[in-house]
N, C-alpha and C positions, 0 to 999 in steps of 0.2 A: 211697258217699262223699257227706257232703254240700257242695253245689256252694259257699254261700256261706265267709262267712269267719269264722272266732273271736278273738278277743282273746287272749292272756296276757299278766298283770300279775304282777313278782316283789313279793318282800316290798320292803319300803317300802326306797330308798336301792340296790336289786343291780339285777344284771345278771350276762352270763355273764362278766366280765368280775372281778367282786365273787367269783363263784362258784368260777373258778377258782383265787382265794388261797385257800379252803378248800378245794377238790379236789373241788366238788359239780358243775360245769361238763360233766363227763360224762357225768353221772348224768343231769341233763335233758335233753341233747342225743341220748342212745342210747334213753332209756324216755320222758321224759315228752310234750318237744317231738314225736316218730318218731311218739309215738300220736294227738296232736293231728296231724298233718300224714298221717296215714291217712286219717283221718279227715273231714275238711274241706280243701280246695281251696284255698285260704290261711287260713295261722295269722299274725297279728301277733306280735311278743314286741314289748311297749313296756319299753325296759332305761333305769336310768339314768345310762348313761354310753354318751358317744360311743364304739361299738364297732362290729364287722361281721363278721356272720355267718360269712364266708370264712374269719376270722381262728382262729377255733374246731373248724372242722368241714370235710369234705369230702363227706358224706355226699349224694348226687346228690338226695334225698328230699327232705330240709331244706333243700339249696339249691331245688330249682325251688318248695318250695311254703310255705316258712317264709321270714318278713320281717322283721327287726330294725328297729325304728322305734328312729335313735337320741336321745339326749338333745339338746335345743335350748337355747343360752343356758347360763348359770350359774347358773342359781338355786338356790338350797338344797334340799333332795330337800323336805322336806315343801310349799317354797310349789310346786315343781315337779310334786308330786303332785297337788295344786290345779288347777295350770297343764295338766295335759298334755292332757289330753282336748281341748282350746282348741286348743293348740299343734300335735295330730296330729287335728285333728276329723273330717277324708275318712277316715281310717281307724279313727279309731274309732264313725263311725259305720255305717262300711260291715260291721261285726261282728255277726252274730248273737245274739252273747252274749261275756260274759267271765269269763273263767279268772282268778280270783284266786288266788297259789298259797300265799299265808299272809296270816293276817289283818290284820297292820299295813299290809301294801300294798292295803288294799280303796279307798282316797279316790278315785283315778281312777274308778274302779269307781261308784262315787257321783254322781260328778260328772256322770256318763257316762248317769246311770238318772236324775239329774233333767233333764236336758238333753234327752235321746232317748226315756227310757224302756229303756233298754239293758236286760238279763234277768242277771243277774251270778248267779257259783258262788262262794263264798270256800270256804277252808280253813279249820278255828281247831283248830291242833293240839296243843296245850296252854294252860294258866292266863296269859295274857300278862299280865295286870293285877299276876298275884302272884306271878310273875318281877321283872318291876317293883319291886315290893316289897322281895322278898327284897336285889335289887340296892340299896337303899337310898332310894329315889326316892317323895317322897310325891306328885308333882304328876301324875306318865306314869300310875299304875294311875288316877288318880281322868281323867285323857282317854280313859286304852283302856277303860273303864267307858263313858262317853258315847259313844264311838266303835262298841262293840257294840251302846248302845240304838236306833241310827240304821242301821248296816249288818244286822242279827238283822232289823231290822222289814222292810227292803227288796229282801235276798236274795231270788232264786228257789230257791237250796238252798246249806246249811250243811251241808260235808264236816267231820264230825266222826273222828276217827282212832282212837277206842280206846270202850269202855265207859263209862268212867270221865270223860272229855270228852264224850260224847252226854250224860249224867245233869247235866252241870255246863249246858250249853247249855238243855237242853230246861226247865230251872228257869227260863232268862230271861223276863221277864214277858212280850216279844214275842212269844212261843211261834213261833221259826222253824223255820221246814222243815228236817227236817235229813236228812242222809244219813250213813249210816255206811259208810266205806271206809277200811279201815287203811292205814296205810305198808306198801309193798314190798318187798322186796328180790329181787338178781338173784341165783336159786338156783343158777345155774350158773355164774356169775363168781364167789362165794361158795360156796364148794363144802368138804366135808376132806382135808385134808391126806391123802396114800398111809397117812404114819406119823406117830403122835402126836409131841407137840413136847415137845424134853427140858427140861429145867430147871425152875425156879422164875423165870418169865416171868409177870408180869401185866399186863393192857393193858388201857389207856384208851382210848378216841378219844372225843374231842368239842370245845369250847369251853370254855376257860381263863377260867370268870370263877367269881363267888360262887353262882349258884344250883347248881354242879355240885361244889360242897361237897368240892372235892380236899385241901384244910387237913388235914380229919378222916381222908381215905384216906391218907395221908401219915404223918400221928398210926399208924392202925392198920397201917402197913406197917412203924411202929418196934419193933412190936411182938411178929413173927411171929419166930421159931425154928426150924428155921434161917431167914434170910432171903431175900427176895424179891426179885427188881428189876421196878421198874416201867417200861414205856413209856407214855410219855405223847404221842401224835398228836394234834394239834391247833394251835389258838394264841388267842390273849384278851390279855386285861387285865392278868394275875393271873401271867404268866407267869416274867418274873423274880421276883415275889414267892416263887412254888412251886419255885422253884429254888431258892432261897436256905434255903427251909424244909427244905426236901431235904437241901441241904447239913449244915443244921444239927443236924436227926433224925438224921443218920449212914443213910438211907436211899438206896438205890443207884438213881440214877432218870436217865432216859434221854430229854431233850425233840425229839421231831425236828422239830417244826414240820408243819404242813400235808400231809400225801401225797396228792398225788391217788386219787380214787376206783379208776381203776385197776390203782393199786400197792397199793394197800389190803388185798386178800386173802392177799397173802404174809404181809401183819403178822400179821393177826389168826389165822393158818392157826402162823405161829410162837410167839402165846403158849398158857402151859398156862391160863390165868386170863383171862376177861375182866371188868373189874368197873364198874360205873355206879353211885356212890352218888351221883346229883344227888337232892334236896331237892324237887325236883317235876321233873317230866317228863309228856310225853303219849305218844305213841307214838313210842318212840324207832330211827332208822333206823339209829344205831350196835347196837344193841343187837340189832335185826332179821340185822345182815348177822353178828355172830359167830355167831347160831344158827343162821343155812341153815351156816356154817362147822364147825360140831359142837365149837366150844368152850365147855367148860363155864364157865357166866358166873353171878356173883354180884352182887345188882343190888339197890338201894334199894326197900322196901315203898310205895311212893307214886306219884299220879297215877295212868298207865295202865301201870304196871311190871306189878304183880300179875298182868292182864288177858294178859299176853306170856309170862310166867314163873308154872309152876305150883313152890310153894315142895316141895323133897325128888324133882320129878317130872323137872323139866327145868331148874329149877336153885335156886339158894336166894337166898334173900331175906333183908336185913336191917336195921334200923334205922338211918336215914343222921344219926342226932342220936347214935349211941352209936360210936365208933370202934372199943371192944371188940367191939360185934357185927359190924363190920364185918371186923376180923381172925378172928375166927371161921369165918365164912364163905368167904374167901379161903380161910386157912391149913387149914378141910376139905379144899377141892377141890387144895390143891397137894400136901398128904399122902396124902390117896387117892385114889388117880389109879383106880380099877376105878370110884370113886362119881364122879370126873368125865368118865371115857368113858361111864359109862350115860347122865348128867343130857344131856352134849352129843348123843347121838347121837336122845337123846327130845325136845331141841331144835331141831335138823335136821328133824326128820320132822315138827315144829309148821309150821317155818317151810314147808317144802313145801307143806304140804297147805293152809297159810289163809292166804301173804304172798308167792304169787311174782307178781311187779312187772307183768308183764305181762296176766295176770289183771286184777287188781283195775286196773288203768289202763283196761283197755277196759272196767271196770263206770262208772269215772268219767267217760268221753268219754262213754258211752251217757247219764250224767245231764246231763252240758252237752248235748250234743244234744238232747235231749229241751226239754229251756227253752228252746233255741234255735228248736225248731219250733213248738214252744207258743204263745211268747211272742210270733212274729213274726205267727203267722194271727191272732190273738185283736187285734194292733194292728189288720192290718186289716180284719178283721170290726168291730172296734167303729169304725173310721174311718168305715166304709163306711155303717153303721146311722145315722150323725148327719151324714154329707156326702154328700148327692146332687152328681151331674156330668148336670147341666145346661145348662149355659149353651150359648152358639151357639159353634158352629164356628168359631175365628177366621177371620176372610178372608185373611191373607195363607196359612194355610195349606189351605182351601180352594180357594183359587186354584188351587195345585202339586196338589195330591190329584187336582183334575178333571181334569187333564190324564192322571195317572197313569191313571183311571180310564176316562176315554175311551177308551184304547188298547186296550179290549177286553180285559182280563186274564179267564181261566174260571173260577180259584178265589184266592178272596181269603182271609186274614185277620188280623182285627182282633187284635192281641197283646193283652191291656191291655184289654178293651172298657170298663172300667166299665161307666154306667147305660147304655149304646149308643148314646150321641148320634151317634159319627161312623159305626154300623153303619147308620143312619137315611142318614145323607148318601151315603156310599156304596153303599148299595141302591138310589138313584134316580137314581146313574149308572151303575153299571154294564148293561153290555147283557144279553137275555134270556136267562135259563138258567146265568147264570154263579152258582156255588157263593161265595156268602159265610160265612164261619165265627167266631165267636169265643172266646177262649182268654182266659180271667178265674180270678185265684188267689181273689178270694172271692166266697162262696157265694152273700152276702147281693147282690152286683153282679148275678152269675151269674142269679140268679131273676129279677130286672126285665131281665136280656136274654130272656130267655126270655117274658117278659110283653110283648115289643115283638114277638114271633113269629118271632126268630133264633134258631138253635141256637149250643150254647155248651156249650166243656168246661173246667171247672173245672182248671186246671195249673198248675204254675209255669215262668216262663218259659225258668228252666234246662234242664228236663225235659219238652218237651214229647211228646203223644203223638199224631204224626203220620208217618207215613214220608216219607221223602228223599225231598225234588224234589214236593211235595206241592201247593204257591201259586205261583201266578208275582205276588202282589203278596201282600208283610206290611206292615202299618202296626202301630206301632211308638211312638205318638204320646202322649208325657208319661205313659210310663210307665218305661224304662228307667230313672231314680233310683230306681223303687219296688223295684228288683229285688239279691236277693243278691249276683247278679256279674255285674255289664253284660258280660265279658267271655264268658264262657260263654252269658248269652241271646245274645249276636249269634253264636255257632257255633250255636247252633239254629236261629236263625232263618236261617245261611247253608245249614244241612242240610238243612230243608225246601221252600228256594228251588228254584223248578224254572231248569237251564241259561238264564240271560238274565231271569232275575226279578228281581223290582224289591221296595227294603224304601225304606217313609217313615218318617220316625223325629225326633221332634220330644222336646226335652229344655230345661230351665232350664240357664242358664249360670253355676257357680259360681265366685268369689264375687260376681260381678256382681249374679247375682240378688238377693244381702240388701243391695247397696246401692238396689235400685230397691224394696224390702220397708221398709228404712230412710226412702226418702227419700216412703211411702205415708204412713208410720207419722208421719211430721212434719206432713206438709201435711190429714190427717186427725184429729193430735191423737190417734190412737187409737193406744197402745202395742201391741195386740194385733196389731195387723202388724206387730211384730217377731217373731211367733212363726212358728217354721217349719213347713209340714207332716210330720207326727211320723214319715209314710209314706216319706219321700226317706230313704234308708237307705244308695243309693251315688251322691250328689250327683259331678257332672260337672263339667269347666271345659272351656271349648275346645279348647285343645290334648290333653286328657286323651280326649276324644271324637275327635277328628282320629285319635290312635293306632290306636286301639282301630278304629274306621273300615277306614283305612289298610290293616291287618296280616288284616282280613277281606274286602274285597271288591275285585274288579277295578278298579269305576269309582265315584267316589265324590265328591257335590258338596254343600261343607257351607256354609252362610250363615246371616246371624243374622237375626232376625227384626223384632227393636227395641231402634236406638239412640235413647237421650234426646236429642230437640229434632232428629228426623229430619224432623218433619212443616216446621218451618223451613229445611229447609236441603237442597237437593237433593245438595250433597256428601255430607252424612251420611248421606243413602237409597242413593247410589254405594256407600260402603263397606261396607255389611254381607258384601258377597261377599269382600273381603282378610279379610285375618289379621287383621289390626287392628282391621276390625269386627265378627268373628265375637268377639273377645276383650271388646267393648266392649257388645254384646248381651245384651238380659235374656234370650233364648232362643235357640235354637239350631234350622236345620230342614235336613237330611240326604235326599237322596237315595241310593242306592247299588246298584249294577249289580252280581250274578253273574254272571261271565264265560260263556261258552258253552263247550259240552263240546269 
């Protein structure tokens, strides 16, 4: 499991909330979120609407390790999408990478990669531009056009879903990274029927709008002899339109609106027909789940249809611009039911063997991981190559350290060494023979410890490799923001506390600290001090450190370091030890006691 945290972002505008009116609210909550939340120690879902997790799920998984960030303010989803990153910055900075889970919702995503450098995953699971289109729209294909020249160029990987979508992608001039991982389906929630299904039943499921071309399926359902009835699950735009048309054709059709994902399998287990003449498609997940169901489906030659559907093998294909081909194809599979138990049962055995959900989820967790560790050593190996840590030891926390250090501790270590400045300080006080150690995530630090004549083992500070009870002193000191999960380094660091040990721990105090970055950046004229180190990954505020404190050690004494206009004012050097001056502190410095066995 990896210790820190990941992002998911839905399509632009949802939530589980959004997800629910169409019955997809399951689906991420059983497969997609379950696999993210194996996998990483916390998952975000940033949704756009005030919602909570509780209200969805019960699933003890999800609750302890999945976190719904909900919507703030009113804004309109796209300036929101702008916004959020801003609005939720502690946590989405504190992300190793981000889960985009369709490509219209990638702007967070962005926002997120020029700000931090975030590492982002998008999906683009079909033609959006020429959806767009089809719907009528000249102004949305010519933004989702510019919207890919800017997200393609800055991805770490582009989830493409079908053949036919990879070939569309990998033509873009930005030549991005792509990944191929198809849509899933759950093969055993999607299962067949005991006994085939009587009648002349044919089903839809999808969205009720124009690129799903149901006019024409309508047209060729008036066509068939004897006739057919359709069910139509779903809901759109276009809905009382297609009713009315129904009515009109003398076509026997059946709207029920929305089914959730979980009642879903009776439907499509009851009809004999399933049919998709949409006009484009990518990898479609309606189309996935009647084939683990072994019904035999007749389906539009276009996008990634062909790539799912072998035509005559596993089911037949046919022109969604010709209504007659499209009754043809139907009206085979409902007449000869021997040619639609073979096509279904060679459709099932597709779907097994190369779309069960579970599968192909842990091949895409294993690519966000991967970008996720990638991207994180590579920041700070390249930090680390162009910022030396030099400078002196502050005094006020020099002061505290000697004291620590006098008390004769036998093995020390430095968490965090960087270039070793404080292994230098600490070597010349501590007494003879005592074990000092240090623990540096990169490599490039790691070697100029090593060049000052300390050993040093390259780790992260979630993971370290020491045994329990190992230091009776760890320092701790401006590095915890660097770190994936403050909350998990400080259970190491309490692990390898020997009974009565002692951890120093020094931290910038967020957002204090960018108002004293702010107020450098004035009085120097230089804007560049408003930029933040690209390394603070899981920025702290006082009270967020008090917790996190708190919930780990016996004895625990936290004060701030520097309040503005301290040096005048002997009140204000009083307060740094309240609440009020720890909150009002550009820094933050922590003592804290492991109790005794």
């Amino acid at each position: 499991m990896n210790s820190g945290a990941v992002g998911v972002l839905p399509a632009l505008g949802s939530g589980l909330t959004d997800l629910r009116r169409t019955g997809q609210d399951d689906r991420l909550l059983r497969h997609d979120l379950s696999a993210y939340a194996r996998a990483w120690a916390r998952v975000y879902y940033f949704t756009y609407f005030d919602e909570r997790l509780e209200d969805f799920t019960d699933d003890p998984l999800l609750l302890e390790r999945v976190r719904v960030i909900p919507r703030r303010g009113q804004w309109p989803a796209k300036l929101y999408a702008l916004l959020m990153p801003l609005l939720h910055a502690r946590e989405f900075r504190a992300c190793g990478a981000l889960r985009v889970e369709q490509f219209p919702g990638v702007v967070p995503a962005l926002v997120a990669h020029r700000l931090w450098g975030t590492p982002f995953v998008v999906t683009y699971g079909y033609h959006y531009a020429e959806v767009a289109r089809i719907a009528g729209s000249r102004l949305k294909p010519w933004l989702l056009r510019r919207l890919e020249d800017h997200a393609f160029a800055r991805a770490a990987g582009v989830v493409v879903t079908s053949p036919e979508t990879e070939a569309h992608v990998a033509a873009h001039r930005t030549r991005p990274r792509l990944v191929r991982v198809p849509n899933g389906v759950d093969t055993a929630r999607f299962a067949p029927a005991p006994t085939p299904a009587d009648g002349r039943v044919v089903l839809y499921v999808g969205r009720l709008s124009v690129e799903k071309n149901l006019e024409r399926l309508l047209g060729a359902l008036a066509m068939l002899t004897p006739a057919a009835r359709l069910v139509v699950v779903g809901d759109g735009p276009l809905r009382g339109t297609l009713e009315a048309r129904a009515r009109a054709l003398g076509v026997r059709a059946e709207f029920t609106g929305v089914v959730p994902n979980a009642a879903l399998p009776e439907r499509v287990r009851a009809a004999g027909v399933f049919v998709l003449p949409s006009l484009t498609e990518g990898h479609p997940k309606a189309l996935l789940e009647a084939m683990a169901s072994g019904v035999a489906c007749a389906a539009s030659a276009r996008g990634g249809i062909p790539t799912l559907l072998e035509d005559g093998v596993s089911g037949l294909l046919f022109d969604p611009e010709r209504p007659a081909d499209i009754a043809r194809a139907i009206g085979r599979l409902l007449d000869d039911r021997a040619l639609a138990a073979r096509l279904g049962a060679a459709a099932r055995r597709r779907a097994v063997a190369d779309f069960d959900i579970d599968g192909l989820l842990t091949r895409e967790v294993d690519v966000v991981r991967a970008v996720a560790r990638r991207d994180l050593s590579a920041l700070f190996e390249e930090y680390a190559s162009r910022t030396p840590m030099d400078d002196p030891v502050p005094t006020f926390v020099a002061e505290r350290l000697d004291g620590l250090l006098r008390a004769g501790p036998r093995a020390v270590l430095d968490l965090g060494g960087g270039d070793g400045r404080y292994l230098d300080f600490c070597a010349r006080a501590l007494p003879p023979g005592a074990r000092l150690v240090a623990c540096e995530i990169s490599a490039i630090r790691a070697a100029r410890i090593r060049a000052r004549g300390f050993p040093v083992v390259v780790a992260r500070a979630e993971q370290l490799p020491f045994r329990a009870g190992a230091f009776e002193l760890v320092t701790f000191l401006e590095v915890i923001e660097h770190t994936e999960s403050p909350a998990l380094s400080l259970d190491e660091i309490r692990r390898v506390l020997a009974p009565g040990g002692r951890l120093a721990l020094t931290t910038p105090n967020y957002p204090m600290k960018r108002l004293y970055d702010a107020r450098a950046a004035l009085r120097t004229r230089d804007l560049r001090r408003l930029r933040d180190d690209p390394t603070h990954i899981s920025p702290l505020s006082a009270p967020r450190l008090a917790r996190l404190l708190a919930d780990r050690f016996a004895a625990v004494h936290l004060e701030g370091t520097a309040i503005l206009g301290e040096r005048r004012s002997e009140w204000l050097r009083r307060l740094k030890g309240t609440r009020l001056g720890r909150r009002l502190s550009n820094k933050l410095f922590a003592i804290c006691g492991r109790s005794e066995p």
